[in-house]
MARLUMTI-354727 format. One line per field, with one value per residue: x, y, z of N, C-alpha, C, CB in turn. Coordinates in nm, 2 decimals, padded with zeros to 4 digits. Glycine has a CB too. Layout:
// MARLUMTI-354727
n.X c(X  ...);
n.Y c(Y  ...);
n.Z c(Z  ...);
ca.X c(X  ...);
ca.Y c(Y  ...);
ca.Z c(Z  ...);
c.X c(X  ...);
c.Y c(Y  ...);
c.Z c(Z  ...);
cb.X c(X  ...);
cb.Y c(Y  ...);
cb.Z c(Z  ...);
// end
This chain:
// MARLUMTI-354727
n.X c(17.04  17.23  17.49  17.50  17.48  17.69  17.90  17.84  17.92  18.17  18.15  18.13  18.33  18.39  18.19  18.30  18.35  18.18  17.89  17.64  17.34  17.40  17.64  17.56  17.40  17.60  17.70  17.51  17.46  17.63  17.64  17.44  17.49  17.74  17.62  17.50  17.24  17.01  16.75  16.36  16.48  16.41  16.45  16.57  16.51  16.63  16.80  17.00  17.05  17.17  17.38  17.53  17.57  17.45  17.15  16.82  16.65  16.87  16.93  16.69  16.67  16.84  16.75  16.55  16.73  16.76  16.54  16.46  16.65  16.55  16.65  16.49  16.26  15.94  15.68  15.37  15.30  15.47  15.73  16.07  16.20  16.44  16.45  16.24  16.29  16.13  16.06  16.05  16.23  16.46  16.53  16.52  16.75  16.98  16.96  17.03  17.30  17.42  17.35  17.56  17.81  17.88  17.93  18.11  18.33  18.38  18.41  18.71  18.91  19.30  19.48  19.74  19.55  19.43  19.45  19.45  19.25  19.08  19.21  19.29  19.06  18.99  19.16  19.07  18.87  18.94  19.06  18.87  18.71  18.89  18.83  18.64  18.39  18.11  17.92  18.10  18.30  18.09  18.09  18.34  18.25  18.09  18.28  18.45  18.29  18.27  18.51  18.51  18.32  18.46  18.66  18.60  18.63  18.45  18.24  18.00  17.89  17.99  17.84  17.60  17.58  17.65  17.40  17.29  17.48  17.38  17.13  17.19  17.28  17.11  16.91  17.09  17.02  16.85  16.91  16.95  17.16  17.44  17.70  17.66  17.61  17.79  18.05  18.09  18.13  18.39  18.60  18.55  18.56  18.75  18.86  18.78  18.96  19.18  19.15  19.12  19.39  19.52  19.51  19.26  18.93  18.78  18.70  18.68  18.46  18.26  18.27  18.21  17.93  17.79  17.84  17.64  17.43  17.39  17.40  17.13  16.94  17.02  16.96  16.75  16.59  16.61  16.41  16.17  16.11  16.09  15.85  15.68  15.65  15.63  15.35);
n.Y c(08.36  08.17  08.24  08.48  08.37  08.19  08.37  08.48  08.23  08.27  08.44  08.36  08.31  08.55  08.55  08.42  08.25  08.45  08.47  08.69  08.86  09.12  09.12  08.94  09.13  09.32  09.19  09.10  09.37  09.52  09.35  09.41  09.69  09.61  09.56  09.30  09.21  09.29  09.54  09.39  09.15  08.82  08.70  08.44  08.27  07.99  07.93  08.16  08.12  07.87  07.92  08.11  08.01  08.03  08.06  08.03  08.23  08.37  08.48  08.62  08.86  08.95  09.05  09.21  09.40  09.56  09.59  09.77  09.99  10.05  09.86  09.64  09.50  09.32  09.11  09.03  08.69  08.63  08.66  08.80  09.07  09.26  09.60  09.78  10.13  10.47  10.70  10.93  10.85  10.80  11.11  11.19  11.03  11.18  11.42  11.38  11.31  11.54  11.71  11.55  11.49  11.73  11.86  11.74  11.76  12.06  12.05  11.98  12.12  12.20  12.15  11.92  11.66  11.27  11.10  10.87  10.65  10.73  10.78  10.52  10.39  10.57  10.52  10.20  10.23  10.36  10.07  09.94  10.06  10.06  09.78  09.78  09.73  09.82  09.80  09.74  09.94  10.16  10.04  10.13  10.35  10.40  10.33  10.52  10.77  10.69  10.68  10.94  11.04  10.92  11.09  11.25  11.16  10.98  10.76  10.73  10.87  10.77  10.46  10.57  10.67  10.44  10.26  10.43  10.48  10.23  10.19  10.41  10.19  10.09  10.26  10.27  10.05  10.10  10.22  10.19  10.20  10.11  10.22  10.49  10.59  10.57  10.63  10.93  10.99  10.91  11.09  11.34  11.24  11.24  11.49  11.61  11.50  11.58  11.83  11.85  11.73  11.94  12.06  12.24  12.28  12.46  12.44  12.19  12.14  12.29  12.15  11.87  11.95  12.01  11.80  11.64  11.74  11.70  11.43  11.36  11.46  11.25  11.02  11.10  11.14  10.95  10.73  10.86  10.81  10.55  10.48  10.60  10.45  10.21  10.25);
n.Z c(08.32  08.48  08.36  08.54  08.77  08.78  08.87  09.06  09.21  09.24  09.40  09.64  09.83  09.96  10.18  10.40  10.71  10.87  10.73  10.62  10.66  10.57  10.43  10.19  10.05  09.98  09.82  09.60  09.57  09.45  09.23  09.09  09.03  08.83  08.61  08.64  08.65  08.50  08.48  08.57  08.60  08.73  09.06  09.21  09.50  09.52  09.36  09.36  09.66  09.68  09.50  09.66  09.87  10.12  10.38  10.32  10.47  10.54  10.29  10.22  10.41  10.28  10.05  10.13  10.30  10.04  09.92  10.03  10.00  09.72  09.50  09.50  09.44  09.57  09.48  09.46  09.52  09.32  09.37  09.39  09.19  09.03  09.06  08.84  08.67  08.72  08.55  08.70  08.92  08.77  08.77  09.02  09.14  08.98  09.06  09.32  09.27  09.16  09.42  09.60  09.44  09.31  09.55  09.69  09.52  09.56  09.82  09.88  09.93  09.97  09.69  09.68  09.57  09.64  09.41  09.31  09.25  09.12  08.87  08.79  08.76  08.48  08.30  08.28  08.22  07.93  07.85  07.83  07.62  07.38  07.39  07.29  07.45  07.56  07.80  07.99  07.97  08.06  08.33  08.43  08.43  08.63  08.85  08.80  08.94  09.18  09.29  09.29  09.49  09.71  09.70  09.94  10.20  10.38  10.54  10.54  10.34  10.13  10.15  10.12  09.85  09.73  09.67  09.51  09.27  09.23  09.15  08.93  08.70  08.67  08.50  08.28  08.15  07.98  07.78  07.42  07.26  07.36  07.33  07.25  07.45  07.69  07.57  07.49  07.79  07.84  07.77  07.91  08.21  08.19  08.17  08.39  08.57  08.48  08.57  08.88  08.93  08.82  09.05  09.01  09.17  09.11  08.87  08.81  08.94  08.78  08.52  08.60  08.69  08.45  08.31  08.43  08.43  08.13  08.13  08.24  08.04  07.86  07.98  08.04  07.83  07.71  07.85  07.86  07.59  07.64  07.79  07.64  07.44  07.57  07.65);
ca.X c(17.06  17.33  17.59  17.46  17.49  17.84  17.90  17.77  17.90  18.25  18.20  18.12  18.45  18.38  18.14  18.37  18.27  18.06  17.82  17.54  17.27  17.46  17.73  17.49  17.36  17.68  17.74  17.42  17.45  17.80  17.63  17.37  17.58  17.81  17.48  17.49  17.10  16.90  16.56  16.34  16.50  16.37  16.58  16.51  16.65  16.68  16.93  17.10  17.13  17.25  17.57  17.60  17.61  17.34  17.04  16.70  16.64  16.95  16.93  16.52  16.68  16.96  16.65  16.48  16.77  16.84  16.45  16.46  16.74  16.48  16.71  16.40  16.07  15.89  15.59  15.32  15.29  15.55  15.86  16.14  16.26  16.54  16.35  16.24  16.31  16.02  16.16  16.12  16.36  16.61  16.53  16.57  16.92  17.06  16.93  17.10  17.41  17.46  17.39  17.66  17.92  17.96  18.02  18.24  18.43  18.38  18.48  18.79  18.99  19.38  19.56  19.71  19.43  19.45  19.38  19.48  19.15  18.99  19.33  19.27  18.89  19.00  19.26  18.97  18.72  18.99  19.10  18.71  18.65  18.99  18.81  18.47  18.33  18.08  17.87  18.22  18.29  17.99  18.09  18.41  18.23  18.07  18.36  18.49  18.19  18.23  18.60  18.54  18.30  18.55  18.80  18.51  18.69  18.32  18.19  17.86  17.82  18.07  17.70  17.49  17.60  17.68  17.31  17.25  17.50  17.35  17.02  17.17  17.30  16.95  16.89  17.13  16.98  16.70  16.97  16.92  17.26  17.50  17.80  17.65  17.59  17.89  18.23  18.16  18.14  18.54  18.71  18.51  18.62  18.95  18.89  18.78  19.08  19.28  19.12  19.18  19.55  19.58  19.46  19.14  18.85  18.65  18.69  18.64  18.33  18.19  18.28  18.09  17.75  17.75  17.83  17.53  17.28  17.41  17.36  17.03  16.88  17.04  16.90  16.59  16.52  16.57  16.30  16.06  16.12  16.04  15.73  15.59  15.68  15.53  15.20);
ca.Y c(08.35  08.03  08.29  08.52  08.24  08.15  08.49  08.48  08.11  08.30  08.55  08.28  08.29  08.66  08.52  08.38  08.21  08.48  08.53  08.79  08.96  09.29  09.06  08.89  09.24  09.42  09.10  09.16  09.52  09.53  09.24  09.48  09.80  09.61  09.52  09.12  09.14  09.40  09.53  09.33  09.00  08.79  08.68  08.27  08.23  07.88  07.96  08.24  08.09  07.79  07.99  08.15  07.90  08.09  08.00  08.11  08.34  08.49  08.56  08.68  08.92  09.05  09.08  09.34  09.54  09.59  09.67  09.95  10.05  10.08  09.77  09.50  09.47  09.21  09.09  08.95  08.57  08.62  08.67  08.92  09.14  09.40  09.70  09.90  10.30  10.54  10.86  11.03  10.80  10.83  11.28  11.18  10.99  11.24  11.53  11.32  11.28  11.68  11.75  11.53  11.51  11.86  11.90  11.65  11.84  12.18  12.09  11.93  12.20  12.25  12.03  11.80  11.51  11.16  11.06  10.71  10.55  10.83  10.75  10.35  10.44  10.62  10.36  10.12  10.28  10.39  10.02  09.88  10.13  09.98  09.69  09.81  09.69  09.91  09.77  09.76  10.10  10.18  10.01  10.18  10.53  10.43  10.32  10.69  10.89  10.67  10.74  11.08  11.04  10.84  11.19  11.31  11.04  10.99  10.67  10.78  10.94  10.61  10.45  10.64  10.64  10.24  10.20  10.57  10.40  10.09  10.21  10.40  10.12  10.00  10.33  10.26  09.90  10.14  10.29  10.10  10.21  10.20  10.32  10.65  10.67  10.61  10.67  11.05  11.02  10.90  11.15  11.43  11.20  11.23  11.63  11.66  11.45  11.65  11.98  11.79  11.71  12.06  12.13  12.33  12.22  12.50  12.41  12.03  12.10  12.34  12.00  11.82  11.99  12.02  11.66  11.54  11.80  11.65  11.30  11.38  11.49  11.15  10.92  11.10  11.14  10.74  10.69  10.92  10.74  10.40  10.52  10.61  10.32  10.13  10.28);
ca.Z c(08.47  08.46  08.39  08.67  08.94  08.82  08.93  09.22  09.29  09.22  09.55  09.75  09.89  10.00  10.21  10.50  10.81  10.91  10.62  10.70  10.52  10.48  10.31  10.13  10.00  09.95  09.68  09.50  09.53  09.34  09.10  09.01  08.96  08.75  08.50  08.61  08.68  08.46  08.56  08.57  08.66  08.89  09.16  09.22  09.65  09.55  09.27  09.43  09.81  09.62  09.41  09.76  09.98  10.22  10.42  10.25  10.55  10.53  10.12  10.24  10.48  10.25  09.96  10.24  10.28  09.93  09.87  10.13  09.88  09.64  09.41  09.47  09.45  09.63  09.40  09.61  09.47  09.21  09.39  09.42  09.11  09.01  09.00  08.71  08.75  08.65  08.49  08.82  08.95  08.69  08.77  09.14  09.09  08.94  09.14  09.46  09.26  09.14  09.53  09.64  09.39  09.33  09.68  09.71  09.50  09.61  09.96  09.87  10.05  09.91  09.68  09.56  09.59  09.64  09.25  09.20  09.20  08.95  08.72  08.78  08.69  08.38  08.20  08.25  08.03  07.83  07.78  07.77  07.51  07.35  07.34  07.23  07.55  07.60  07.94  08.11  07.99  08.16  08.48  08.48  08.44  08.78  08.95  08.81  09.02  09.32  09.37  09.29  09.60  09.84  09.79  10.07  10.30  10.46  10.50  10.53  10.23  10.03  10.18  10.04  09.73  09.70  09.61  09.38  09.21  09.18  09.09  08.81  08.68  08.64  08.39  08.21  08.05  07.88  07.64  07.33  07.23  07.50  07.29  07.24  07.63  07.80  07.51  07.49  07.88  07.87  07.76  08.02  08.28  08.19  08.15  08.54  08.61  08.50  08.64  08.95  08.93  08.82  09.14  09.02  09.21  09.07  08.73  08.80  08.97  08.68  08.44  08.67  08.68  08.32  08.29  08.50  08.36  07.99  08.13  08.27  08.00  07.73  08.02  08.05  07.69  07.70  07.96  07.83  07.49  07.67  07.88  07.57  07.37  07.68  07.72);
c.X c(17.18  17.46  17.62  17.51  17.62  17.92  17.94  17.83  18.08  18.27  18.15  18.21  18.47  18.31  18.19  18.28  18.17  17.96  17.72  17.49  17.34  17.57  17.68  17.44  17.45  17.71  17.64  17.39  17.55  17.73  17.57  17.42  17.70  17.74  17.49  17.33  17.05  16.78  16.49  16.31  16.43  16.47  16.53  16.60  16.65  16.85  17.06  17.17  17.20  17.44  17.64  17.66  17.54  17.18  16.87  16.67  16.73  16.94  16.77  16.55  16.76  16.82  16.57  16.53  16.79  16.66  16.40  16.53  16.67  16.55  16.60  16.31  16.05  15.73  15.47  15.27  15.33  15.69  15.95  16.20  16.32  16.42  16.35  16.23  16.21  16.15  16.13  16.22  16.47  16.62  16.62  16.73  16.97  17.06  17.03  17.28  17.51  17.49  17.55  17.83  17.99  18.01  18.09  18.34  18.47  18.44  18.61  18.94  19.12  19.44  19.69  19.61  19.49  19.36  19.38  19.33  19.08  19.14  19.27  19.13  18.89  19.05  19.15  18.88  18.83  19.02  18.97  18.70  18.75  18.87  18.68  18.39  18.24  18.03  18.00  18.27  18.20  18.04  18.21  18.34  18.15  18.16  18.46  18.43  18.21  18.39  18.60  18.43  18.36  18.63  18.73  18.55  18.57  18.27  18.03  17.83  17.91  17.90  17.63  17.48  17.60  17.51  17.24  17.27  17.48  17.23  17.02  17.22  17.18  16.92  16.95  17.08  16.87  16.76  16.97  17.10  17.39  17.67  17.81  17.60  17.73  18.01  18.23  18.22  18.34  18.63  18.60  18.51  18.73  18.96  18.84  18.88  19.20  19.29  19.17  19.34  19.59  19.57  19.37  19.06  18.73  18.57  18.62  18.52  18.22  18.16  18.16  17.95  17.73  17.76  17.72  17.44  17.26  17.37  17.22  16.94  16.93  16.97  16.75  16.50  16.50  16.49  16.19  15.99  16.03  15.94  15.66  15.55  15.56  15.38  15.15);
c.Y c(08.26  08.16  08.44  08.47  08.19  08.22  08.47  08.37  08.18  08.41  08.47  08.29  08.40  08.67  08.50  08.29  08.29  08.56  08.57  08.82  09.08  09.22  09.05  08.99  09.31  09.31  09.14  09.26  09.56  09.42  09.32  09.61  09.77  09.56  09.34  09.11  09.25  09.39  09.44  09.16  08.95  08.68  08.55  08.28  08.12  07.86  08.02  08.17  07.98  07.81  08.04  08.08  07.94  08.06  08.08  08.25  08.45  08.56  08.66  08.84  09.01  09.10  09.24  09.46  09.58  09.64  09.79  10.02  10.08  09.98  09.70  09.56  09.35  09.23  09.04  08.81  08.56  08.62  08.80  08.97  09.26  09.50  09.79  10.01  10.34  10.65  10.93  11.00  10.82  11.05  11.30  11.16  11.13  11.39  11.55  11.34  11.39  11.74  11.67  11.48  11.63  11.92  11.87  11.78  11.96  12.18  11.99  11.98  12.20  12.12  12.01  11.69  11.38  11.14  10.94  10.67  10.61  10.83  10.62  10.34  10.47  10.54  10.23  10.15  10.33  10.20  09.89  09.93  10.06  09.87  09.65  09.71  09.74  09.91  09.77  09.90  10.15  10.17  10.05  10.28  10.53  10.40  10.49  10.79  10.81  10.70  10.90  11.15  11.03  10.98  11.23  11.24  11.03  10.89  10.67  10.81  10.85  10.52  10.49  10.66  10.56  10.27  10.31  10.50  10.30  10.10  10.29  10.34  10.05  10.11  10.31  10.13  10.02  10.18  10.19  10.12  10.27  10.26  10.47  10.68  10.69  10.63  10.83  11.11  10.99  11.00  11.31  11.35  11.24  11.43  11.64  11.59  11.52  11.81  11.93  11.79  11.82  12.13  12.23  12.24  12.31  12.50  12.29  12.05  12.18  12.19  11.93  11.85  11.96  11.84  11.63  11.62  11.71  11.49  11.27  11.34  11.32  11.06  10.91  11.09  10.99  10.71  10.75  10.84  10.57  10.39  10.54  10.51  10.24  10.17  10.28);
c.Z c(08.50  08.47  08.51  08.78  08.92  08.83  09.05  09.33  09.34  09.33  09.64  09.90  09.94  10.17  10.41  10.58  10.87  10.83  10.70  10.58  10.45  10.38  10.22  10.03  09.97  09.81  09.55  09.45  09.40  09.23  08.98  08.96  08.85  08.59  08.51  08.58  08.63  08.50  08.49  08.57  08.77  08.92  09.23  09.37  09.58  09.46  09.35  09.58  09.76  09.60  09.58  09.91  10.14  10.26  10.33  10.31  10.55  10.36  10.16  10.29  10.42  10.11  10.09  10.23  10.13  09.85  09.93  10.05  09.78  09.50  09.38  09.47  09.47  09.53  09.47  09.49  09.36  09.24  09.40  09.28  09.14  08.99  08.91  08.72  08.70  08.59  08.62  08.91  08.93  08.74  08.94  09.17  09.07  09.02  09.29  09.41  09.23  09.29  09.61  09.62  09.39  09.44  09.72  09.67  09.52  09.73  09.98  09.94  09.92  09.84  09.74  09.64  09.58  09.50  09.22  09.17  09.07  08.84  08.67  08.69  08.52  08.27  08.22  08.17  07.93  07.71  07.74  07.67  07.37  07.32  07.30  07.30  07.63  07.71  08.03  08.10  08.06  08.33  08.53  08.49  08.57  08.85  08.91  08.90  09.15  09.36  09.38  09.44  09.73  09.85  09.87  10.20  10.42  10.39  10.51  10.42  10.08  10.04  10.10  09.89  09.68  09.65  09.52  09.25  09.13  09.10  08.95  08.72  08.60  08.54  08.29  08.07  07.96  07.78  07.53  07.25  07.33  07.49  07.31  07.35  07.68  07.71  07.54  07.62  08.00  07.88  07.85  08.14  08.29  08.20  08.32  08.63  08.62  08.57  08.77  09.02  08.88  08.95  09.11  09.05  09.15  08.91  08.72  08.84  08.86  08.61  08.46  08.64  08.52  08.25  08.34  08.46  08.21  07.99  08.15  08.18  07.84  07.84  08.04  07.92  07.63  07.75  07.90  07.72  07.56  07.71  07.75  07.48  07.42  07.65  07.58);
cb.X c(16.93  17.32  17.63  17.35  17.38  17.90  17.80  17.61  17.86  18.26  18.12  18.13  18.54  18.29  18.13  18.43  18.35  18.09  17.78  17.60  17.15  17.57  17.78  17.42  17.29  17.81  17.72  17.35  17.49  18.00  17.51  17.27  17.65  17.90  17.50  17.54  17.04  16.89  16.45  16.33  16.63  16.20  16.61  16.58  16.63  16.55  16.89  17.02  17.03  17.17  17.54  17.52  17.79  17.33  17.06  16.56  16.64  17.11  16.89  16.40  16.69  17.17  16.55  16.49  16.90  16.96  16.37  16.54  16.84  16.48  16.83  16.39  15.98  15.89  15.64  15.13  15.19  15.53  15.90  16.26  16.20  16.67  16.31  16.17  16.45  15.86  16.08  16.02  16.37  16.59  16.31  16.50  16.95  17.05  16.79  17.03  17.41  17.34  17.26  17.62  17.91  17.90  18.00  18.25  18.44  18.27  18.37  18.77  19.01  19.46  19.57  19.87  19.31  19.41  19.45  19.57  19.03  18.93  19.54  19.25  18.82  19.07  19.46  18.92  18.55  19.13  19.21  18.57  18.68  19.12  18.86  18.43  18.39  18.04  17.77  18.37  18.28  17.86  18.07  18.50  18.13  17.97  18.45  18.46  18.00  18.15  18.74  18.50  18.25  18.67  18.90  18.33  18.87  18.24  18.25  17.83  17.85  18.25  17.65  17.48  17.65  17.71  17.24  17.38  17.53  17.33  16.95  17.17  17.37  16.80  16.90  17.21  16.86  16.57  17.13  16.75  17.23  17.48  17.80  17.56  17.50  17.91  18.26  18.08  18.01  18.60  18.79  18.36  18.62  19.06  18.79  18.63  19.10  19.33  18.94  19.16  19.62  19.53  19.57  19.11  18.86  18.67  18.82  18.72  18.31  18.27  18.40  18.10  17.70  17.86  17.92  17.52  17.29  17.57  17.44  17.02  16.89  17.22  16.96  16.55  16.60  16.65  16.33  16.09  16.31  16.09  15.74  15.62  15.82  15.55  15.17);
cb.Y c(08.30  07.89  08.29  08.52  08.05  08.08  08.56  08.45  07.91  08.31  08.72  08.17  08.23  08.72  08.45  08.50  08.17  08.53  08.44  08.92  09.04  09.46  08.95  08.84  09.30  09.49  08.92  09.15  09.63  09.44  09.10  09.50  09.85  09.52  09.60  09.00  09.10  09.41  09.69  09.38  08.99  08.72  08.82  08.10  08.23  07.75  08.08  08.38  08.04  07.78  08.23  08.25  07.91  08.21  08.02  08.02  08.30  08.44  08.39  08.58  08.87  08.97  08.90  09.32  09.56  09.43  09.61  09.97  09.98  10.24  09.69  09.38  09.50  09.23  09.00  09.05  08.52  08.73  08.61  08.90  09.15  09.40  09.76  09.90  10.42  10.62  10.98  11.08  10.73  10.77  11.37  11.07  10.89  11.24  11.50  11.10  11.20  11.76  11.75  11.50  11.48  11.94  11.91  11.48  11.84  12.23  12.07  11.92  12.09  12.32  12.00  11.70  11.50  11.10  11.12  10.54  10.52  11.08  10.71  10.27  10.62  10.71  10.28  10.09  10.48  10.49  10.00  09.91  10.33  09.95  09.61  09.80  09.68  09.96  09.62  09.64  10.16  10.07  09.87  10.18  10.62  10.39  10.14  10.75  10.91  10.49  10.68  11.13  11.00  10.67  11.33  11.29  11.08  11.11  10.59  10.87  11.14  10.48  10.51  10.75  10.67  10.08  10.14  10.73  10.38  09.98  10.25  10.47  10.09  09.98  10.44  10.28  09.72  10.26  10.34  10.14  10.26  10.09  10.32  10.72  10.56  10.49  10.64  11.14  10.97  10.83  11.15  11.51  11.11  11.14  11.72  11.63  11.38  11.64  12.05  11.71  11.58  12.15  12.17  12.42  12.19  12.63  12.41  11.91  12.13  12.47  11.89  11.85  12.20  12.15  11.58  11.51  12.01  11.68  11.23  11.48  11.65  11.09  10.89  11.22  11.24  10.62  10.74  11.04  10.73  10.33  10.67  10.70  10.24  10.18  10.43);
cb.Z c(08.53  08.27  08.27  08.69  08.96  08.75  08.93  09.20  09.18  09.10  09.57  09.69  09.83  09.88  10.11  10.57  10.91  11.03  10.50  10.81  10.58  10.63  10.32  10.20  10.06  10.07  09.72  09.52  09.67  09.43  09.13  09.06  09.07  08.81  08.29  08.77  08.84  08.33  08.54  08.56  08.70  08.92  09.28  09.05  09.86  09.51  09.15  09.46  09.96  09.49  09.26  09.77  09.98  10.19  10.61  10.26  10.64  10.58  09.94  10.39  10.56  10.19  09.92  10.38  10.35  09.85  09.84  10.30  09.83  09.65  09.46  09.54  09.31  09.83  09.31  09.74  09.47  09.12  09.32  09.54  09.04  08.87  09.06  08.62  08.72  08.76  08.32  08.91  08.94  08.42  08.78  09.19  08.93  08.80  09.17  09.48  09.18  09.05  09.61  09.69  09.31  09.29  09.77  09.59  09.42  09.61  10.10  09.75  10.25  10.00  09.56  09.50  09.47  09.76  09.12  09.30  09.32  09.00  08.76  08.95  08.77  08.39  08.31  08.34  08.05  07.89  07.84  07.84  07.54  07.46  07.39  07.04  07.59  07.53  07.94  08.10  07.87  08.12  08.52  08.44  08.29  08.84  08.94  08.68  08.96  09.37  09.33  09.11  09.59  09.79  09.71  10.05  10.38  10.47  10.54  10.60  10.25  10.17  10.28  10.10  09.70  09.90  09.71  09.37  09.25  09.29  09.19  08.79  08.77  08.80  08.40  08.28  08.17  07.95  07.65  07.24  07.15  07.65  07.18  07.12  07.78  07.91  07.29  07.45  07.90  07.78  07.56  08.00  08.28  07.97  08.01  08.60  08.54  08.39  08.64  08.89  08.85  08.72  09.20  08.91  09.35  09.11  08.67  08.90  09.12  08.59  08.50  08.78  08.72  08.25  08.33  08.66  08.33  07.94  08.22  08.31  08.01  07.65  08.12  08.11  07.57  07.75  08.12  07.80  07.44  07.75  07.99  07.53  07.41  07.87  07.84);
// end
């Protein structure tokens, strides 16, 4: 946790003069999508409002929104934890993410596209992988699906995804090997990249599907694996 909070003490300055819950929650949201707080952490306000420099109330209030997000769980006389996905969670996710990626990309209309961020995305897991880094490889391969959301230039649906995102972030801790999750998923980034910047959207979005049915089925066969383990 120590190097969690010196995290955390490190976005303070995000914060500004007018710190707010939704602030307060867009910090923890991004903490947890980047894997700072795996499931089942628990989440100490005296720690955290501490790093953050925020009133209990306001950390209580950004804990709320972020368990309407389905991130927390409130414990009753245990406190607040990251939450742990079932397998219909991790089915859910991805169900959410096939309907509004591939549309993303399907209603992308004529090129050429705005690509930088899905390049920037790419050379980052290329140069995590470089450094056999594999949880930041990971956290590029979601900053890869969320710009490949943003080309929808709708912040509504940037929203709505911020916490898909985040929550599958939280599946991912169950891989016991998280090489063999996210490297093969580098170089089929880079192949819907370039369908992309060829200007085929109908190609990129075939890629697609078949990428998230292929991921489906390695994150579910991990959950199933663990459920069973469990019980």
């Amino acid at each position: 946790m120590a190097e969690q909070l010196t995290g955390l003490a490190d976005d303070r300055a995000l914060l500004g003069r007018t710190s707010t819950a939704e602030r307060v929650s867009d910090i923890l949201r991004t903490r947890i999508a980047e894997g700072f707080f795996p499931p089942g952490t628990r989440l100490s306000e005296d720690a955290i409002g501490g790093a953050l420099g925020v009133s209990r109330n306001t950390l209580r209030e950004a804990f709320r929104l972020l368990t309407h997000e389905r991130l927390l769980v409130h414990e009753l006389n245990r406190g607040v934890f990251v939450r742990v996905l079932t397998v219909e969670d991790v089915e859910d996710i991805y169900r959410t993410r096939r309907l509004v990626e591939c549309a993303v990309v399907r209603g992308l209309g004529e090129p050429p596209y705005a690509l930088d961020g899905l390049t920037s995305a790419v050379n980052q897991g290329q140069l995590a992988a470089a450094e056999e880094d594999w949880s930041r490889l990971g956290t590029a391969n979601i900053h890869f699906h969320r710009e490949l959301v943003a080309l929808a230039g709708s912040a509504r649906t940037d929203e709505l995804m911020r916490s898909v995102f985040a929550e599958l972030r939280l599946a991912f801790h169950v891989v016991d090997e998280p090489r063999r999750l996210h490297e093969p998923y580098l170089a089929r980034n880079r192949q819907i990249l370039h369908a992309l910047q060829a200007g085929d959207r109908t190609e990129a979005e075939r890629q697609l599907a078949v990428y998230l049915d292929d991921s489906l089925k390695r994150i579910g066969g991990a959950y199933q694996r663990r459920v069973g383990a469990d019980g």
